[in-house]
SERO-192776 format. One record per residue: z, x, y of N, C-alpha, C, O in turn. Coordinates in steps of 0.2 Angstrom, whole numbers, padded with zeros to 4 digits, always signed. Layout:
N
ZXYZXYZXYZXY/...
// end
This chain:
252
-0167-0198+0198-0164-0195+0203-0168-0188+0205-0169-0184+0200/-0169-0187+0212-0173-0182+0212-0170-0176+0213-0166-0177+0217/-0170-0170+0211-0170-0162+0211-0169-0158+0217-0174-0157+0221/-0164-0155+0218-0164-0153+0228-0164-0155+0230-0169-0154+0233/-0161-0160+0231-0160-0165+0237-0154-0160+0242-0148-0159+0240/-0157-0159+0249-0148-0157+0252-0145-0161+0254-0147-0167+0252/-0139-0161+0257-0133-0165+0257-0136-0172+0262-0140-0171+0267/-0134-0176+0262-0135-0181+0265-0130-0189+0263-0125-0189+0259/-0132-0193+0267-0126-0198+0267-0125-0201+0258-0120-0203+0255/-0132-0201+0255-0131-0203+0247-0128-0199+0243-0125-0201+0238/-0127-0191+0245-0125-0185+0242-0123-0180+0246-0127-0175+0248/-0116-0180+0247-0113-0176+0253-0115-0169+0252-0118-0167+0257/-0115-0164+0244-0116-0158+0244-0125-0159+0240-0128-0154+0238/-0126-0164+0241-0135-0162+0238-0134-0162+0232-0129-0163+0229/-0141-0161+0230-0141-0161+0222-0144-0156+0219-0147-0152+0222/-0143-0154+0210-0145-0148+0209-0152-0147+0205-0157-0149+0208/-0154-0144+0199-0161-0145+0197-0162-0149+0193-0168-0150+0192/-0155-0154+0189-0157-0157+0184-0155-0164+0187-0155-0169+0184/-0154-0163+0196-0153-0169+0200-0147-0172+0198-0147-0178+0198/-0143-0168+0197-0135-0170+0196-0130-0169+0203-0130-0164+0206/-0127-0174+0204-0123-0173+0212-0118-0168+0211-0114-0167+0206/-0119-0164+0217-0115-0156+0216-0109-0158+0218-0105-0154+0218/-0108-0165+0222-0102-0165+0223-0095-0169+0217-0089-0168+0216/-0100-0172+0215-0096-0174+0208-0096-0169+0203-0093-0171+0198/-0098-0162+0202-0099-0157+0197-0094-0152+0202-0090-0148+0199/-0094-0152+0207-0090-0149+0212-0080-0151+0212-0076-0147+0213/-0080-0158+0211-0073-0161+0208-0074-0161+0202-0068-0163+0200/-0077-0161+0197-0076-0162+0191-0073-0153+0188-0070-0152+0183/-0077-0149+0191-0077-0141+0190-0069-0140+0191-0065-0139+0186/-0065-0141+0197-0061-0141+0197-0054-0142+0194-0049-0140+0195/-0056-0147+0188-0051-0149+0182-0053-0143+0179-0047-0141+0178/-0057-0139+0176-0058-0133+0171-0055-0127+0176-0052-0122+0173/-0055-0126+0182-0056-0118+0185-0047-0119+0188-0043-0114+0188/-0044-0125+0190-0035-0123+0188-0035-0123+0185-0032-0117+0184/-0036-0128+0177-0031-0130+0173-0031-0120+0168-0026-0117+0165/-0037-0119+0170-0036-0111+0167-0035-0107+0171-0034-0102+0168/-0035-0108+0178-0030-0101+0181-0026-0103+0181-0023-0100+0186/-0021-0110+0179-0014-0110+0179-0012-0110+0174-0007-0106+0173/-0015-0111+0167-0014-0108+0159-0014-0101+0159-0009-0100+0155/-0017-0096+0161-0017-0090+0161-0011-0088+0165-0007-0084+0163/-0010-0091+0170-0003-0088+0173+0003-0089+0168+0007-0084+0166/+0003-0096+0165+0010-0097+0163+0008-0094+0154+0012-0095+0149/+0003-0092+0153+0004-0088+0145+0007-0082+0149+0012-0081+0147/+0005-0077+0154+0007-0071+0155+0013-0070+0158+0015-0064+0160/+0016-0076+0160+0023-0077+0163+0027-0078+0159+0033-0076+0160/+0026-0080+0153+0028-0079+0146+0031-0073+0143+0036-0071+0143/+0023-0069+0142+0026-0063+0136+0028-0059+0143+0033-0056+0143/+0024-0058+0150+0026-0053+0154+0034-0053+0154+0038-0049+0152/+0036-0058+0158+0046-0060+0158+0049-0058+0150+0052-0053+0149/+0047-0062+0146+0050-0059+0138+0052-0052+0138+0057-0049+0136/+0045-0049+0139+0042-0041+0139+0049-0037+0144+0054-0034+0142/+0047-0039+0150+0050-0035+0156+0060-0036+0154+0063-0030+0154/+0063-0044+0151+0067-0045+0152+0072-0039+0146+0076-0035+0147/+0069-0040+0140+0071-0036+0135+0069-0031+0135+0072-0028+0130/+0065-0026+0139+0066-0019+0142+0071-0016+0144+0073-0011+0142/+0073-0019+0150+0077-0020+0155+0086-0020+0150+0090-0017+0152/+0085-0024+0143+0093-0025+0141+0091-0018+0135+0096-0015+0132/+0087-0016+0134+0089-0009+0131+0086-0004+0137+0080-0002+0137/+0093-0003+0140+0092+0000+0146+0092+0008+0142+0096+0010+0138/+0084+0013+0145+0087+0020+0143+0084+0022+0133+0083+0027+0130/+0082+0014+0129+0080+0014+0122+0073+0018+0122+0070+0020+0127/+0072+0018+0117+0065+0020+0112+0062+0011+0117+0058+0011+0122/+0064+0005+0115+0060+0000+0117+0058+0000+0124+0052-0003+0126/+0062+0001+0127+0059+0001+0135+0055+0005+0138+0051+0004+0143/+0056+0013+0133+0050+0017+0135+0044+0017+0131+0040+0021+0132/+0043+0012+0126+0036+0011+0123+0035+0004+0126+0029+0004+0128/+0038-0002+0129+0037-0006+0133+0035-0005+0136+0029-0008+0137/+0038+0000+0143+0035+0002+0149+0028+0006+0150+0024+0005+0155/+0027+0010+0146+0021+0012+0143+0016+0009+0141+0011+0011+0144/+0016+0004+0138+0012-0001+0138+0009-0005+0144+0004-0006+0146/+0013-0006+0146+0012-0009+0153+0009-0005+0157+0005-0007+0161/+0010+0001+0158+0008+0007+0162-0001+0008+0160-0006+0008+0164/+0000+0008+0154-0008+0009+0148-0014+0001+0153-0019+0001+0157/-0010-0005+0151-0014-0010+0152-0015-0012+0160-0019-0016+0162/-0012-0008+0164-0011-0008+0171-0014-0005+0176-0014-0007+0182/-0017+0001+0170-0022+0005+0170-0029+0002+0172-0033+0005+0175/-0030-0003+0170-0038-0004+0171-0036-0014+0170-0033-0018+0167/-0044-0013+0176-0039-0022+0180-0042-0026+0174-0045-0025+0169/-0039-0030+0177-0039-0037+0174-0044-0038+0171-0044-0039+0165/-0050-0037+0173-0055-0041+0174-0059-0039+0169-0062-0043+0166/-0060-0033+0169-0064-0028+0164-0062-0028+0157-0065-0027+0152/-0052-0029+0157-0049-0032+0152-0054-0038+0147-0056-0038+0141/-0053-0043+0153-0054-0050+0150-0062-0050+0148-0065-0054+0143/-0066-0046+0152-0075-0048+0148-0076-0041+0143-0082-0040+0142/-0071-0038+0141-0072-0034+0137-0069-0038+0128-0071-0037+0123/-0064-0041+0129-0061-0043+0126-0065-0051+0124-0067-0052+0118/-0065-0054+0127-0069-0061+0129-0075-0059+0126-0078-0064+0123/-0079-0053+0127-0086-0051+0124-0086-0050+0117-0091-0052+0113/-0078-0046+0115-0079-0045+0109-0078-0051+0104-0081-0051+0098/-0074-0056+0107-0069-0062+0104-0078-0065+0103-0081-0063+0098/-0080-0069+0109-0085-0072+0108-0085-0079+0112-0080-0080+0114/-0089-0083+0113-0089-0087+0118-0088-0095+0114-0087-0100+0117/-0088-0095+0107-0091-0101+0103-0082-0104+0103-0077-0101+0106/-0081-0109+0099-0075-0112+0096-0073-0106+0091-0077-0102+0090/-0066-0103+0088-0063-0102+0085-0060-0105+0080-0057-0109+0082/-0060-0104+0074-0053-0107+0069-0050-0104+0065-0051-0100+0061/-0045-0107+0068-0038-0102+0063-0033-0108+0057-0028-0111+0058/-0037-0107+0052-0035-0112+0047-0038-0119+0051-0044-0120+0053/-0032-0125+0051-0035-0131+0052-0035-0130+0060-0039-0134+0063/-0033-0126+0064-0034-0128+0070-0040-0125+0071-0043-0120+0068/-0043-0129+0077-0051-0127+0080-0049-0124+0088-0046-0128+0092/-0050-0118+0089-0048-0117+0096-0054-0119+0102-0059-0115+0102/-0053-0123+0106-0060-0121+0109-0061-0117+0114-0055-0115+0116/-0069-0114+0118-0067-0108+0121-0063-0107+0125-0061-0101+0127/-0061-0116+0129-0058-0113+0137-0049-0111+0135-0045-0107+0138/-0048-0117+0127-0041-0114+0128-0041-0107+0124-0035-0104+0124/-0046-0102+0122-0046-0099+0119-0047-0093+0124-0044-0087+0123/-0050-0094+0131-0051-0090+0136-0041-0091+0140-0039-0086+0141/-0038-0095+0140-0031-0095+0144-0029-0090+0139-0028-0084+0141/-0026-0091+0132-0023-0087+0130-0026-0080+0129-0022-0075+0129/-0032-0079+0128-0034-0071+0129-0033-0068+0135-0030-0062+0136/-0035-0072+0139-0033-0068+0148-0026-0069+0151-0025-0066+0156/-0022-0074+0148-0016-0076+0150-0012-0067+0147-0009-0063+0151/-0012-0066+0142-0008-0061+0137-0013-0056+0142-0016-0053+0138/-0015-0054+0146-0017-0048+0149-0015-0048+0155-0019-0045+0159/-0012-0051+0158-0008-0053+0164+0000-0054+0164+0004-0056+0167/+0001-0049+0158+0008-0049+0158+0009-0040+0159+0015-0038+0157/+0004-0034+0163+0009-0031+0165+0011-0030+0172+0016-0026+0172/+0010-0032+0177+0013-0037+0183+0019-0039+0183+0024-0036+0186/+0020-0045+0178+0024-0047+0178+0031-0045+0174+0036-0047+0176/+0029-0041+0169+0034-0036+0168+0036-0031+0170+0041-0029+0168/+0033-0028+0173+0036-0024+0179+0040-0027+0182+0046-0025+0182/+0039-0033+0187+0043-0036+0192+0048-0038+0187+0054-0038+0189/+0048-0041+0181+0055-0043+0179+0059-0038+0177+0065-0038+0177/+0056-0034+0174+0060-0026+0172+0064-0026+0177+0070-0026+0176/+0060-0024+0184+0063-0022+0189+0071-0025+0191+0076-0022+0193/+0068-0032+0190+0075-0037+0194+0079-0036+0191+0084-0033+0194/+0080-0037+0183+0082-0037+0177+0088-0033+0177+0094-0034+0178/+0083-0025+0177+0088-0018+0177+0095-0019+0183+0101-0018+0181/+0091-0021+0192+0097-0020+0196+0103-0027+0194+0109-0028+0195/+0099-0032+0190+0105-0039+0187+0108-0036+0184+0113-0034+0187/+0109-0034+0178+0112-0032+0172+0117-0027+0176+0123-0026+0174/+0116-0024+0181+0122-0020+0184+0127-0023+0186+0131-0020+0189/+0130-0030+0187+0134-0035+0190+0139-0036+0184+0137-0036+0178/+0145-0038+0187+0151-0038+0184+0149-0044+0180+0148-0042+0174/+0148-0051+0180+0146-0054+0175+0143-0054+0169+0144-0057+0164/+0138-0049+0169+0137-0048+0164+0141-0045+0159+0141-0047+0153/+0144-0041+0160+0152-0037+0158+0155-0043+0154+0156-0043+0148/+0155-0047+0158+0160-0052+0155+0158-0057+0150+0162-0059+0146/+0149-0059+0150+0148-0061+0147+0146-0058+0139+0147-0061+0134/+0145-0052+0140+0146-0048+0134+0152-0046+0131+0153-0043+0126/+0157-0048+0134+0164-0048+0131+0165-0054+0127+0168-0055+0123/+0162-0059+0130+0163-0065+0127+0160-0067+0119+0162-0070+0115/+0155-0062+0121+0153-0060+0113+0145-0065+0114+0142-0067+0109/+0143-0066+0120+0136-0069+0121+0130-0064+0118+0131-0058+0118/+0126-0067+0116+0122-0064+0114+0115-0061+0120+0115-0064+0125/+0111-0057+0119+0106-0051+0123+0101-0059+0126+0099-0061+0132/+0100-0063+0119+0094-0068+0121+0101-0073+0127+0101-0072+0133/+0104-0076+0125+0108-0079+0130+0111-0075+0137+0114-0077+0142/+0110-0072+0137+0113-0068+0145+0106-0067+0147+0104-0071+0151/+0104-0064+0146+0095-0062+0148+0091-0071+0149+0088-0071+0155/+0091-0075+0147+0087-0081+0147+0094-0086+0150+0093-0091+0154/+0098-0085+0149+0105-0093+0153+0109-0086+0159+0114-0089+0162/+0108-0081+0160+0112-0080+0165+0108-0075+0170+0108-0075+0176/+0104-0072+0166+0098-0068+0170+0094-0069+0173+0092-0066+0178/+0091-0072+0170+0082-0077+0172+0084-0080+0176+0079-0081+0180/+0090-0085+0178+0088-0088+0183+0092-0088+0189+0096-0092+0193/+0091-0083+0189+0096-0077+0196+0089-0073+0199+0088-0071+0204/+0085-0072+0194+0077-0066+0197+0072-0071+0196+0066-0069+0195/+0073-0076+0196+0068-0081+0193+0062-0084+0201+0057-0088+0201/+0065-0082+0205+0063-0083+0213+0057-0079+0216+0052-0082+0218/+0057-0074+0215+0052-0068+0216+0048-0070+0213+0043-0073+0216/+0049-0070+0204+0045-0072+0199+0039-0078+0200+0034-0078+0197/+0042-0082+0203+0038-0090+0205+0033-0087+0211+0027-0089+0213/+0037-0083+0214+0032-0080+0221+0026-0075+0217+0021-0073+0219/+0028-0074+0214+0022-0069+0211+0017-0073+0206+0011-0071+0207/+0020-0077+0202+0013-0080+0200+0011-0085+0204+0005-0085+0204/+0014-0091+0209+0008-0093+0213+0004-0089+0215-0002-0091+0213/+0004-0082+0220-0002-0077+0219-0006-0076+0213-0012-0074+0214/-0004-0077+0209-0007-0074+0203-0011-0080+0200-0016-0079+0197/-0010-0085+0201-0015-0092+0201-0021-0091+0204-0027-0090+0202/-0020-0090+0211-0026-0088+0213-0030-0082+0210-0036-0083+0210/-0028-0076+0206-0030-0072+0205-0035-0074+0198-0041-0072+0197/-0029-0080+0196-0033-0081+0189-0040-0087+0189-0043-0087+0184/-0043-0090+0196-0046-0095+0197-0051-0089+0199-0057-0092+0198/-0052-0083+0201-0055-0079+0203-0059-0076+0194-0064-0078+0192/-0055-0074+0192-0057-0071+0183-0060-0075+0182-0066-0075+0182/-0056-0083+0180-0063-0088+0177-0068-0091+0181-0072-0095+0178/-0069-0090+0184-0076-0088+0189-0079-0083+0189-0085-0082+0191/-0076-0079+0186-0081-0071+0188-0084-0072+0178-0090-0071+0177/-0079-0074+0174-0082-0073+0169-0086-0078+0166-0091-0076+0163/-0084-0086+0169-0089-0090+0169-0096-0090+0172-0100-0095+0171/-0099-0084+0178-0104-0082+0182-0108-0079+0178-0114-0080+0177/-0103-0073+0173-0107-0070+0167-0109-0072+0160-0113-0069+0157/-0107-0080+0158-0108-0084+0155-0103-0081+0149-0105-0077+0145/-0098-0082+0150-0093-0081+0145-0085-0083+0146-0080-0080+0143/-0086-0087+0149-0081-0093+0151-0083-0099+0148-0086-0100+0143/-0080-0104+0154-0084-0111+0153-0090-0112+0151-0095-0110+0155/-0091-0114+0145-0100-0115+0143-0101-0121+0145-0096-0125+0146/-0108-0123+0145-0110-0128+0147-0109-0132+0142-0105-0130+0138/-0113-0141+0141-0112-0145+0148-0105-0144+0153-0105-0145+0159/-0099-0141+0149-0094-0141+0154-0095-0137+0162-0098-0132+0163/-0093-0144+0167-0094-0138+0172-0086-0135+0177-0081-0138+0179/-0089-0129+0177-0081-0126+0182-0086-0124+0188-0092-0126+0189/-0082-0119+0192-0085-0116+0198-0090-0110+0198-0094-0108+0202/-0087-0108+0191-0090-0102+0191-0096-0102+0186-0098-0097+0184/-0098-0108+0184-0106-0109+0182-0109-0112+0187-0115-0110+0187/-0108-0114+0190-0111-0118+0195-0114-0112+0200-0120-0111+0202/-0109-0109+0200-0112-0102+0205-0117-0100+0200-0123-0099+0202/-0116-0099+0195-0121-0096+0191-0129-0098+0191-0134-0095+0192/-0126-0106+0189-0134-0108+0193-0138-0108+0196-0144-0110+0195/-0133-0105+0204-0137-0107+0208-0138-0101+0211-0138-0102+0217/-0138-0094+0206-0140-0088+0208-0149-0086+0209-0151-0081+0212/-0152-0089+0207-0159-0092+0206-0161-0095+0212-0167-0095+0214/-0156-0099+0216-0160-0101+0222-0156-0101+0229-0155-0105+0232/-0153-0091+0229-0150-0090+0235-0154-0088+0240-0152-0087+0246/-0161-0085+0237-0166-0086+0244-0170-0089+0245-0175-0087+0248/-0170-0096+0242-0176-0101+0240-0175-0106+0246-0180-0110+0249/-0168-0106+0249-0167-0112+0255-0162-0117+0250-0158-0121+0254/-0161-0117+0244-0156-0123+0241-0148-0119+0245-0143-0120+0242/-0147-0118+0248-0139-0116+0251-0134-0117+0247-0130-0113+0245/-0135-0124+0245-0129-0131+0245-0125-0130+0239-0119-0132+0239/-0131-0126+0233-0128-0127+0228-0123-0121+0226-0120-0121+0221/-0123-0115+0231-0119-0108+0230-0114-0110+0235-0109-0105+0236/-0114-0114+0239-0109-0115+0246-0105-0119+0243-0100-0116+0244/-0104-0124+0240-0098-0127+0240-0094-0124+0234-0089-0121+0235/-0096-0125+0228-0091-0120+0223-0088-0115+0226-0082-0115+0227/-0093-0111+0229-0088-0106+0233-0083-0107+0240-0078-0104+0242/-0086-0112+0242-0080-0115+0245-0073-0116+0243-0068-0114+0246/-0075-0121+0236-0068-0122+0233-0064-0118+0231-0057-0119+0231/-0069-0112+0227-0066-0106+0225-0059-0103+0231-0053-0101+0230/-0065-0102+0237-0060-0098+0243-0054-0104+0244-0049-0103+0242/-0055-0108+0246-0050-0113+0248-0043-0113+0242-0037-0113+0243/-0048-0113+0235-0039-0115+0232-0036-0106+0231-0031-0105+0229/-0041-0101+0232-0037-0094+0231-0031-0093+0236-0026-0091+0236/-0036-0095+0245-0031-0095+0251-0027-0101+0250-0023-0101+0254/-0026-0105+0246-0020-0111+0247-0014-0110+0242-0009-0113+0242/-0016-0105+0237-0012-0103+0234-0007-0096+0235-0002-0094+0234/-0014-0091+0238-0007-0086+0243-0004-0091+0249+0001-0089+0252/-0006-0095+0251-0001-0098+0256+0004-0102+0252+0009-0101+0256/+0005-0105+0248+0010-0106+0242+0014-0101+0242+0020-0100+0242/+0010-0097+0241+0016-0089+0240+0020-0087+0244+0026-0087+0243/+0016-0085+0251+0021-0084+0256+0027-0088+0256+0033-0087+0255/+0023-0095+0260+0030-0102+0257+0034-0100+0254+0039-0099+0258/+0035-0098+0247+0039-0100+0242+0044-0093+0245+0050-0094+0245/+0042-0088+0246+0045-0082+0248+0048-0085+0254+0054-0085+0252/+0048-0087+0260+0052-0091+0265+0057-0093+0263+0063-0091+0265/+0056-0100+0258+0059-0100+0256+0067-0099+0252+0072-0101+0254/+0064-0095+0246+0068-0093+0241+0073-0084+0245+0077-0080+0243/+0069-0085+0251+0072-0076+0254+0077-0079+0257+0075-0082+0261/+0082-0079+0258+0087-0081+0265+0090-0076+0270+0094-0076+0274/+0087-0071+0267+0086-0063+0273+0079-0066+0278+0080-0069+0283/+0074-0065+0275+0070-0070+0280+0070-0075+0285+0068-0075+0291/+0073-0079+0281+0077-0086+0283+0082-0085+0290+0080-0086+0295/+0086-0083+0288+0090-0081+0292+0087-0079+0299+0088-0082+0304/+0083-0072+0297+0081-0068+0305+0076-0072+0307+0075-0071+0313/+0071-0078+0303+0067-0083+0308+0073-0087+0312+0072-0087+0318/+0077-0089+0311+0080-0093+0313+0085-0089+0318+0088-0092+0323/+0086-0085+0317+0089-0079+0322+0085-0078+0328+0087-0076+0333/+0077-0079+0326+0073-0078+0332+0074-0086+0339+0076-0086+0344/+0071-0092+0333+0073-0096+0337+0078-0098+0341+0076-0100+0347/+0085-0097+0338+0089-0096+0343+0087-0094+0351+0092-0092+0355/
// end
């Protein structure tokens, strides 16, 4: 198979130096560059909500202000510079921890997942704080409910709306980081391929005339970051019924 081929009716996005079809490395990237901005979302919607929720029930403690503080600290410096500072130190190869073998990419969700929770605890803090002002909770503490039961069966899924609107944004954000670190060579290693190797390869022939091979990755990239803030907004329509409401007050 020959090498640089552009796109044509045998190979829609052309071919690359090892004459492998970029449109099959282009769907196939695609299973590694969500399934890890969507692993990184729900590792930091994890400890973030955890974080934010039991903040929030020691309202005024020692806990909520070394909590919050934390979050303040890590909130401080983006994402980004987190995860390839961190990801540099960890290292790019397999891990083990006793009999399990981690490999990199799940080893990359949960390092970059757990640094994506000061966001989201904030925003749960926030809900959290004005819920816990509601007469049911009163009630439920008289019942003799426990902090993890009122907080997780009566709490969470009363703020749990915003919450869903803020990590689909955050998908996108996270499909962004494994691209940016997989560009650096410390993400997805090869032969695996994601979006953000592919760009990597084909930084070598962005003034040579090959187009093809830095244009679609990057297409896909933009495509699924704008489809999932359009997710968001959605979901905010949605779950808002103030919104709701005044569209529907307009139609009228």
């Amino acid at each position: 198979m020959s090498s640089y081929m552009p796109p044509s009716w045998e190979h829609a996005f052309g071919t690359d130096a090892l004459g492998r079809d970029v449109l099959s490395r282009t769907v196939w990237g695609a299973r590694a560059s969500l399934l890890i901005g969507l692993g990184i979302v729900v590792i930091g919607m994890i400890t973030g909500v955890a974080l934010g929720l039991y903040a929030a029930w020691a309202d005024g403690g020692l806990f909520e202000e070394i909590a919050m503080r934390l979050v303040d600290i890590f909130a401080s410096i983006p994402v980004l510079i987190w995860a390839i500072a961190v990801v540099g130190i960890i290292g790019t190869g397999a891990t083990n921890l006793g009999p399990i073998t981690l490999s990199n990419e799940v080893k990359l969700v949960v390092l970059v997942g757990l640094l994506f929770f000061p966001g989201i605890a904030r925003i749960a803090h926030g809900l959290a704080k004005a819920e816990l002002k509601n007469d049911y909770v009163d009630t439920r503490r008289l019942q003799g409910a426990s902090a993890g039961a009122i907080l997780f069966g009566d709490i969470l899924p009363n703020i749990i709306a915003p919450l869903l609107v803020q990590a689909s944004v955050l998908v996108g954000i996270g499909i962004i980081i494994e691209a940016s670190l997989s560009f650096v060579g410390l993400g997805v290693q090869p032969p695996m391929a994601s979006w953000g190797s592919m760009l990597a390869d084909s930084k070598q022939t962005v003034f040579t005339g090959e187009y093809w091979l830095s244009l679609f990755p990057g297409m896909a990239i933009f495509a699924s970051v704008i489809g999932f803030n359009l997710l968001g907004d959605a979901l905010r329509d949605v779950f808002d019924p103030r919104r709701r409401s005044r569209s529907e007050g307009v139609e009228i």
